[in-house]
C-alpha positions in Angstrom: 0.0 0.0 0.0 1.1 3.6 -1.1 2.3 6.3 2.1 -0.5 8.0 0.9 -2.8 5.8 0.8 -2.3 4.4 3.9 -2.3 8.5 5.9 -5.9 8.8 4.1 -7.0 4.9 5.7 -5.9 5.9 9.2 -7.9 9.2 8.7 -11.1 7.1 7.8 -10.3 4.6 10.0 -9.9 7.5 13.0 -13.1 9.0 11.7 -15.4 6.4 11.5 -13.9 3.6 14.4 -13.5 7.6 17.3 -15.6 10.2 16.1 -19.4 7.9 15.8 -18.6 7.1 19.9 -17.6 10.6 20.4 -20.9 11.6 18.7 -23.4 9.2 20.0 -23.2 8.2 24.0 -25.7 5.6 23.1 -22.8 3.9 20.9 -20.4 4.4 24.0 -22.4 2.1 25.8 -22.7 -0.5 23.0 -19.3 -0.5 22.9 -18.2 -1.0 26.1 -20.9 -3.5 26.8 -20.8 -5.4 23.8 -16.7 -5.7 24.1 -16.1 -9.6 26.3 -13.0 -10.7 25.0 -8.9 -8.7 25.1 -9.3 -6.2 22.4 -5.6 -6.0 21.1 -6.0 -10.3 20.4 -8.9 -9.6 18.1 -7.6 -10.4 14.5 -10.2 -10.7 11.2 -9.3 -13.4 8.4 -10.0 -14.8 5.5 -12.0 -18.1 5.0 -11.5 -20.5 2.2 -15.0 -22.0 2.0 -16.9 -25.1 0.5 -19.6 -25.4 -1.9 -21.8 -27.9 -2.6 -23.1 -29.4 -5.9 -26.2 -30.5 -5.5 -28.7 -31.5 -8.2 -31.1 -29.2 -7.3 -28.6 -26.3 -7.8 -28.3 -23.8 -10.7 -26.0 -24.6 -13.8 -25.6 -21.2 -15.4 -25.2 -17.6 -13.9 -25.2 -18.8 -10.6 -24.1 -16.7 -7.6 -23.1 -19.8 -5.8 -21.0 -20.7 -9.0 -18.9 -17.4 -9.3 -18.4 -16.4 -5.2 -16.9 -20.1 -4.9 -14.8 -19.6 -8.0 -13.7 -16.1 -6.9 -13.2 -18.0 -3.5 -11.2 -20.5 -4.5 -8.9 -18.6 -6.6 -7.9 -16.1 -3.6 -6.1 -19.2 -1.9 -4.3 -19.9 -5.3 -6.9 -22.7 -6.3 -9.7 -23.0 -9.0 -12.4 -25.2 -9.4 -12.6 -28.0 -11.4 -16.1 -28.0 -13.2 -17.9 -27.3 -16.0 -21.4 -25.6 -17.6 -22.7 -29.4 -16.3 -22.0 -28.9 -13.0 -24.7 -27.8 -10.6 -23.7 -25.0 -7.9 -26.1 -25.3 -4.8 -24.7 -24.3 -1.8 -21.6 -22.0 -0.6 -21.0 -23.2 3.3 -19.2 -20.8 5.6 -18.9 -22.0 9.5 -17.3 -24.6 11.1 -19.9 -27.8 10.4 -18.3 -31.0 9.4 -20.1 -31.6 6.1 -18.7 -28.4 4.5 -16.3 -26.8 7.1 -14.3 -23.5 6.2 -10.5 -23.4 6.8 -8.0 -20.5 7.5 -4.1 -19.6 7.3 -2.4 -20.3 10.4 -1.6 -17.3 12.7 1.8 -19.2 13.3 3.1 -19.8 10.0 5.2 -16.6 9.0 3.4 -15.9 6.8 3.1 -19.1 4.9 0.1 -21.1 3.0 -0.5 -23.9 6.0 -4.3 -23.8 6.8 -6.4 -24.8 9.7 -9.9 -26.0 10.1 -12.1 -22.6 11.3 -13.1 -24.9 14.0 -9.8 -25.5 15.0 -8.7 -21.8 15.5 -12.2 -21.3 17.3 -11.2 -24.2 19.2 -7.6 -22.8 20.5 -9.1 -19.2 20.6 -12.8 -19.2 21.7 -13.3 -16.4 24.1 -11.6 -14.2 21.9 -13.0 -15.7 18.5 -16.5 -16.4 20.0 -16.3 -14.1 22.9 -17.8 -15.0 27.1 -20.8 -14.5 26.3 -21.4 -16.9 23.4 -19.5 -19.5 25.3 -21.7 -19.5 28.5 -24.7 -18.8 26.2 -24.5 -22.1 23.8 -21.8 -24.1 26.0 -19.2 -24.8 23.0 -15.7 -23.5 22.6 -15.0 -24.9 19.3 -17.8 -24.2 17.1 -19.4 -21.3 15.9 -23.1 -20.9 16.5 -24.8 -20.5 13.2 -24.0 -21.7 10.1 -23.9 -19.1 6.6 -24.5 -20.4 2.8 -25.0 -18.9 -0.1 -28.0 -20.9 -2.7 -28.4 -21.1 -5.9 -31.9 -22.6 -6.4 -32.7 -24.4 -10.2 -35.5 -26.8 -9.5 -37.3 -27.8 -6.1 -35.8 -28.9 -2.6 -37.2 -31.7 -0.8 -40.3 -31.0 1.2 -38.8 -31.2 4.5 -38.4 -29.6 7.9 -35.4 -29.7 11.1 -36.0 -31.4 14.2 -36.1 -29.3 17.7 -32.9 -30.4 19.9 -34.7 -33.3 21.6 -35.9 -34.7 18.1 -32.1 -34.2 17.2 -30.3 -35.9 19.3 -32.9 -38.9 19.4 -32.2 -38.7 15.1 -28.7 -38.6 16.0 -28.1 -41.6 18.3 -30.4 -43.7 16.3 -29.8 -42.9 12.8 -26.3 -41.2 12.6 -25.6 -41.6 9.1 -28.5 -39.1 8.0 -28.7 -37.2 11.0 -25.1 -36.4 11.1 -25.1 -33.6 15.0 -27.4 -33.5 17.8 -28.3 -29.9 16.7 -31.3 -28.1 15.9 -31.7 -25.7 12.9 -34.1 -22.5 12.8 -32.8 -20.7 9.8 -33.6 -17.9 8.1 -33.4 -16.9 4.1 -33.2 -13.6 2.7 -33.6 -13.4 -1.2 -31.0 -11.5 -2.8 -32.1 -12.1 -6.3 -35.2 -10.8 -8.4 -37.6 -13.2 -6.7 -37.4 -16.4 -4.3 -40.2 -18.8 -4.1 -40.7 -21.2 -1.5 -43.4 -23.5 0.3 -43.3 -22.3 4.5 -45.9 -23.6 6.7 -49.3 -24.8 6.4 -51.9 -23.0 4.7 -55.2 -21.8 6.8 -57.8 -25.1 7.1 -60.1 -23.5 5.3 -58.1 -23.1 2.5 -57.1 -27.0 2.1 -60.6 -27.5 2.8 -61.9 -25.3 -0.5 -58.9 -26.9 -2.3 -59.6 -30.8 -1.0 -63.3 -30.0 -2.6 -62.4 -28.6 -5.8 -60.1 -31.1 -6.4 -61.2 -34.2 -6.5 -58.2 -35.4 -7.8 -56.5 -34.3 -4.2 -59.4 -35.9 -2.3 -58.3 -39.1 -4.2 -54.3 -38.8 -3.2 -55.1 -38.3 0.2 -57.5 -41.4 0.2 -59.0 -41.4 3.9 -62.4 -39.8 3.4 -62.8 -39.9 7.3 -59.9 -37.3 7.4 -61.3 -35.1 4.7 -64.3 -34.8 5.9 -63.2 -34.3 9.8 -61.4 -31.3 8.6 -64.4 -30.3 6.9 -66.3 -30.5 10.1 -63.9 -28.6 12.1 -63.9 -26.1 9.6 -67.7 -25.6 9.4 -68.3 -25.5 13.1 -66.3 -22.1 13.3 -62.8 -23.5 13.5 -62.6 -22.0 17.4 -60.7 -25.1 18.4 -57.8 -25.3 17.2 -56.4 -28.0 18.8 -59.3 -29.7 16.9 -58.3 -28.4 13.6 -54.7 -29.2 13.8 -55.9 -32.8 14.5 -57.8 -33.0 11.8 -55.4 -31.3 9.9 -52.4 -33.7 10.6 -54.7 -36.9 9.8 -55.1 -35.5 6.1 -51.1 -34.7 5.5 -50.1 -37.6 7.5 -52.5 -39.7 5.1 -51.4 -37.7 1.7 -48.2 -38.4 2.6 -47.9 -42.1 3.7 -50.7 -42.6 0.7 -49.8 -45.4 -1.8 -47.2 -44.4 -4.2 -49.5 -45.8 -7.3 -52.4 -44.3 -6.6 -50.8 -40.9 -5.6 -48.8 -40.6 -9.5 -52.3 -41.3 -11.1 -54.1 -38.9 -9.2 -51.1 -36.1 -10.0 -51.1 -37.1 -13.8 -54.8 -37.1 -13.7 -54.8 -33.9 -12.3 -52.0 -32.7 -14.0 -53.7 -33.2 -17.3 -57.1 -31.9 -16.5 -55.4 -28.4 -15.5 -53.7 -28.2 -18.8 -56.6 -28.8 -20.6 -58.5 -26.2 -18.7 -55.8 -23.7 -19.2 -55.3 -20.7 -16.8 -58.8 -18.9 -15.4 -58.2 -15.3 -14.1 -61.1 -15.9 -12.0 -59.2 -18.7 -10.3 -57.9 -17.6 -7.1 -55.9 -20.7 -6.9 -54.3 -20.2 -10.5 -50.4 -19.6 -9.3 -50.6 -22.3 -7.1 -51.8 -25.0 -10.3 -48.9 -23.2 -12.1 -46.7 -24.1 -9.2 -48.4 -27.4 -9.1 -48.1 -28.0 -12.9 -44.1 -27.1 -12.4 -43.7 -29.4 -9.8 -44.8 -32.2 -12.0 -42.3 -31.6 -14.7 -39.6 -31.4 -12.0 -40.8 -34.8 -10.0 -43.4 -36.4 -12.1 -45.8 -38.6 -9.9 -44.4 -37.3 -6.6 -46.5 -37.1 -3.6 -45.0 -33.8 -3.1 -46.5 -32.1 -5.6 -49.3 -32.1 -3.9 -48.0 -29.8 -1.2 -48.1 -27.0 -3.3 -52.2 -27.1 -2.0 -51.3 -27.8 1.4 -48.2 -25.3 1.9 -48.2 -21.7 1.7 -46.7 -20.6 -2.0 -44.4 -17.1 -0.6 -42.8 -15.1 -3.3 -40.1 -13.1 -1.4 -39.0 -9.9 -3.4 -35.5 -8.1 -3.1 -35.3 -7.3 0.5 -37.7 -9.3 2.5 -37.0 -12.3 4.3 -38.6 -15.6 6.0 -37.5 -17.3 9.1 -38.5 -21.1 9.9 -38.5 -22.5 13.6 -38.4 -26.1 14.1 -41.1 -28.6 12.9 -42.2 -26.4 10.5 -42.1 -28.1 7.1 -41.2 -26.0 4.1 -39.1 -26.3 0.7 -37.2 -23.5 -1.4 -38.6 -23.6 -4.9 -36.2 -21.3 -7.5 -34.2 -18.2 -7.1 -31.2 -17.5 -5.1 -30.9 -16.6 -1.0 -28.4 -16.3 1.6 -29.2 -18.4 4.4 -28.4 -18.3 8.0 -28.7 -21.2 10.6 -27.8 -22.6 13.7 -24.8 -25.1 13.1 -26.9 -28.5 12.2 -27.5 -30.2 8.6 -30.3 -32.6 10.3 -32.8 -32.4 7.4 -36.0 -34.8 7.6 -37.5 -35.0 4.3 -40.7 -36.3 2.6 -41.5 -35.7 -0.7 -40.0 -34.2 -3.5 -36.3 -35.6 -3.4 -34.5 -38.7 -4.6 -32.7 -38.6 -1.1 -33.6 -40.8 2.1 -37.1 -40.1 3.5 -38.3 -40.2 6.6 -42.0 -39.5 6.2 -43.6 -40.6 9.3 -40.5 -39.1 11.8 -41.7 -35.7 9.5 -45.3 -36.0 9.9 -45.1 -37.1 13.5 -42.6 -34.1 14.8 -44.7 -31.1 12.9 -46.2 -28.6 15.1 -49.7 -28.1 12.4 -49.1 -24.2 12.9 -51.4 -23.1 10.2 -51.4 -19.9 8.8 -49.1 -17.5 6.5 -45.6 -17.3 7.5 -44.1 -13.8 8.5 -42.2 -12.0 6.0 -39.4 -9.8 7.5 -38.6 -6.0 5.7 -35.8 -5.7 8.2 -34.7 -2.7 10.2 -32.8 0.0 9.3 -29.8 0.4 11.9 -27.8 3.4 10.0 -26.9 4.5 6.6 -25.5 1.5 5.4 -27.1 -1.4 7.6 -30.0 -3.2 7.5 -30.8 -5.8 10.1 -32.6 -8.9 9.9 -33.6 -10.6 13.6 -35.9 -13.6 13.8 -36.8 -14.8 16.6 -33.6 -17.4 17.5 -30.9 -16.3 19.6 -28.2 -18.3 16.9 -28.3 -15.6 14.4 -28.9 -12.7 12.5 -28.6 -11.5 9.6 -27.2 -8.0 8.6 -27.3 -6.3 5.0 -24.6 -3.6 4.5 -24.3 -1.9 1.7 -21.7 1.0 1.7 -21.6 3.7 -1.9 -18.4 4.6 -3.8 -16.4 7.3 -1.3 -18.0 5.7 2.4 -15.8 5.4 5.2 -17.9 2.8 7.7 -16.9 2.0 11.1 -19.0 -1.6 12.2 -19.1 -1.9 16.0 -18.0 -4.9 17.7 -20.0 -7.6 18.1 -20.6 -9.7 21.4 -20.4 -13.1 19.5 -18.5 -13.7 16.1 -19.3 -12.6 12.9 -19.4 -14.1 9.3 -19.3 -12.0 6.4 -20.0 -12.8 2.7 -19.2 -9.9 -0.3 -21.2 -10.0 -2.5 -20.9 -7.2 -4.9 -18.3 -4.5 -5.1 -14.8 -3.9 -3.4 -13.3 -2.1 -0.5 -10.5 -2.0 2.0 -11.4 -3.7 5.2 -9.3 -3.0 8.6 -9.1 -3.7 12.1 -9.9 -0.8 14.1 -9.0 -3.2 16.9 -5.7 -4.5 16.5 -3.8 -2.9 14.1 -1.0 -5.6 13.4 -3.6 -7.0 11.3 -3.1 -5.6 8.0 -6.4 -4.3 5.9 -7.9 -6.9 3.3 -8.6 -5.4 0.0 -12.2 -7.5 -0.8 -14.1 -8.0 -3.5 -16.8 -10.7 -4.7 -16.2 -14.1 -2.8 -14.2 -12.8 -0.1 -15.4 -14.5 3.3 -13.9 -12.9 6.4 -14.5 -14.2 9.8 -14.2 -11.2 12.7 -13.6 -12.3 16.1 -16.1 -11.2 18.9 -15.7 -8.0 20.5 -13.7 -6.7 17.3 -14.4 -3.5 15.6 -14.1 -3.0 11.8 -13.4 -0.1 9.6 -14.5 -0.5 5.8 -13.3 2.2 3.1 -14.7 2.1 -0.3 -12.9 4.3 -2.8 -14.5 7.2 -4.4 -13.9 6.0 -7.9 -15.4 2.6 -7.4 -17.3 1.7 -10.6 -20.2 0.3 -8.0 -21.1 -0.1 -3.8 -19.9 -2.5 -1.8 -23.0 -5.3 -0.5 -21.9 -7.7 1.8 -24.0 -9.9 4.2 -22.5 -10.4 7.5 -24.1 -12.9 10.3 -23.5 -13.2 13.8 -25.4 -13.9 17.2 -28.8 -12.8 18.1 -27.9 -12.3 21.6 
């Protein structure tokens, strides 16, 4: 770095990481109440990071594709792949199935790498702080887990155990349930549109659905469950612990439903709504479209059906979805990042060549019915939006910082994660300054200690702003 441009960083850096504290009390007390680990240890790094190539993943202008390429090639590696290839997933935490990796501290400046988990491991009240170690009890991994998806065709219809579920998964089935963990997560679409199933629809909707469809009443095939639901329904729907019943004895019978008779009944159907063509008077209409896509995608699957049973969210630019556990759901096309406690326990049932476990799913769902909330975020300053469902693993912050900002991010009581996205700047330590800054651009994935401030500088004749998404504890 140029004299000169290194005098005009330590002005930014003095302006944005001094002055904001100086200005604002309030911020005074965040930082000195947020701070639980030995400042001057604090040290930001780069992560190399894994993707994964699932089938489900997109092939061609895929964000997953270029921020693991981009990834890969800032550790003097490339990926081996082609225009075939699939590119799901981009996995940045410390989970075994796709763990991120780091340059030693210790190597004079060499190329050796450690595991992430291993330098939280040997570091954690600085790198995860005191009061993530109390709160979650580990000092080796870090608490939520970020990706990156690319979505091409359908996931599974599926949904995460609680912790008890888990760890009963776990010890009896190890091989699919790989942790003991939970997983809440949360995805915020960062493309033109994300669809997705989340949650049941409202009772009376599968009810009006169930009886225009006869083809549906068919694939469920227990006319005592239909028509108990229809019941419920009718009388006023004020018990809802009789709804839900009813409820769960139509999915748990659509799902478990013979194989052969459920691919008739979706041909069947499948046929009779191409014939009939799109009604604009049909209130249903996107959902058959949905429906008629799912086919293509999984022909005869009893998971198509779930676009009648699930709510269908479009999530715009911006807006986000959270989903606790034992809520069922499946991410349809677009692209996302994701945020999660550390767990890949996935129990699926529809919709997926994979292993299914349809009667663990059915059994552990909680039949919340209903729309699922959509999340706008809130605006914390100029350049941060915040995303903060209800799960104390994670949340999810948008900062997006135009050609010629100086940013100062306040420490953090847990650690952080941070993807980029789009643009470049110069990222520093405000807190130790033996570290030196990071020049980042697309596919750079830093990990920031707990406690540790951050100064970010983006030049005033930057062709475009900087977006990164940075995750870290909801506590």
């Amino acid at each position: 770095m140029s004299a000169s441009r290194a005098r005009r960083l330590d002005v930014y850096i003095l302006l944005n990481t001094v002055y904001p504290y100086v200005r604002n009390p309030e911020k005074v007390r965040l930082h000195s109440s947020s701070c639980d680990v030995t400042r001057r240890h604090a040290a930001m790094r780069e992560l190399r990071v894994r993707h994964q190539n699932y089938a489900w993943g997109a092939r061609w202008n895929s964000a997953v594709r270029a921020l693991a390429s981009a990834n890969a090639l800032r550790f003097d590696d490339a990926l081996d792949d082609d225009d075939s290839t699939p590119f799901a997933e981009l996995w940045a935490g410390t989970h075994s199935s796709g763990m991120s990796t780091t340059k030693r501290d210790d190597d004079d400046g060499g190329d050796a790498m450690e595991t992430l988990r291993s330098y939280v491991d040997a570091n954690a009240m600085r790198a995860l702080g005191e009061t993530c170690v109390k709160r979650f009890g580990t000092t080796r991994d870090v608490p939520f887990l970020m990706k990156m998806l690319s979505v091409s065709t359908a996931l599974s219809i599926q949904a995460h155990p609680d912790k008890e579920t888990a760890k009963r998964l776990h010890a009896t089935n190890p091989e699919q349930y790989r942790d003991e963990n939970h997983k809440p997560e949360m995805a915020l679409c960062v493309s033109e549109r994300f669809e997705a199933l989340s949650g049941f629809e409202r009772a009376e909707t599968v009810k009006r659905r169930l009886e225009a469809h006869e083809e549906l009443r068919r694939a469920v095939g227990d006319e005592d469950a239909v028509e108990a639901l229809k019941r419920a329904v009718e009388d006023g729907g004020g018990d809802e612990e009789r709804v839900k019943s009813a409820f769960k004895r139509v999915f748990t019978a659509l799902m478990t439903a013979d194989a052969g008779r459920v691919a008739a009944c979706a041909e069947a159907m499948a046929t009779r709504l191409r014939e009939e063509g799109r009604r604009e008077d049909d209130v249903d209409a996107d959902v058959s479209a949905l429906f008629l896509r799912l086919c293509e995608q999984y022909p005869g699957d009893v998971g198509v059906f779930c676009a009648y049973v699930l709510n269908y969210v479009v999530l715009r630019p911006g807006q986000a979805m959270y989903m606790a556990a034992n809520e069922p759901h499946a991410y349809l096309s677009g692209e996302c990042v994701e945020v999660m406690a550390t767990s890949d326990n996935v129990v699926r049932a529809g919709l997926t060549p994979k292993f299914r476990d349809v009667h663990v799913l059915c059994s552990m769902l909680t039949y919340t019915l209903g729309a699922p909330d959509v999340l706008e975020g809130e605006v914390i300053d100029q350049c941060t939006r915040r995303y903060a469902p209800p799960f104390e693993e994670f949340l999810l912050d948008v900062v997006a910082c135009r050609p010629g900002v100086a940013y100062g991010v306040a420490p953090r009581r847990g650690p952080s994660i941070w993807i980029i996205h789009r643009g470049r700047a110069v990222v520093s330590s405000a807190t130790n300054k033996d570290r030196p800054p990071i020049d980042v651009a697309p596919g750079v994935v830093l990990f920031v200690d707990a406690g540790e401030e951050l100064s970010i500088v983006v030049d005033d004749t930057a062709a475009e702003s900087l977006l990164a998404y940075a995750s870290t504890t909801n506590i």
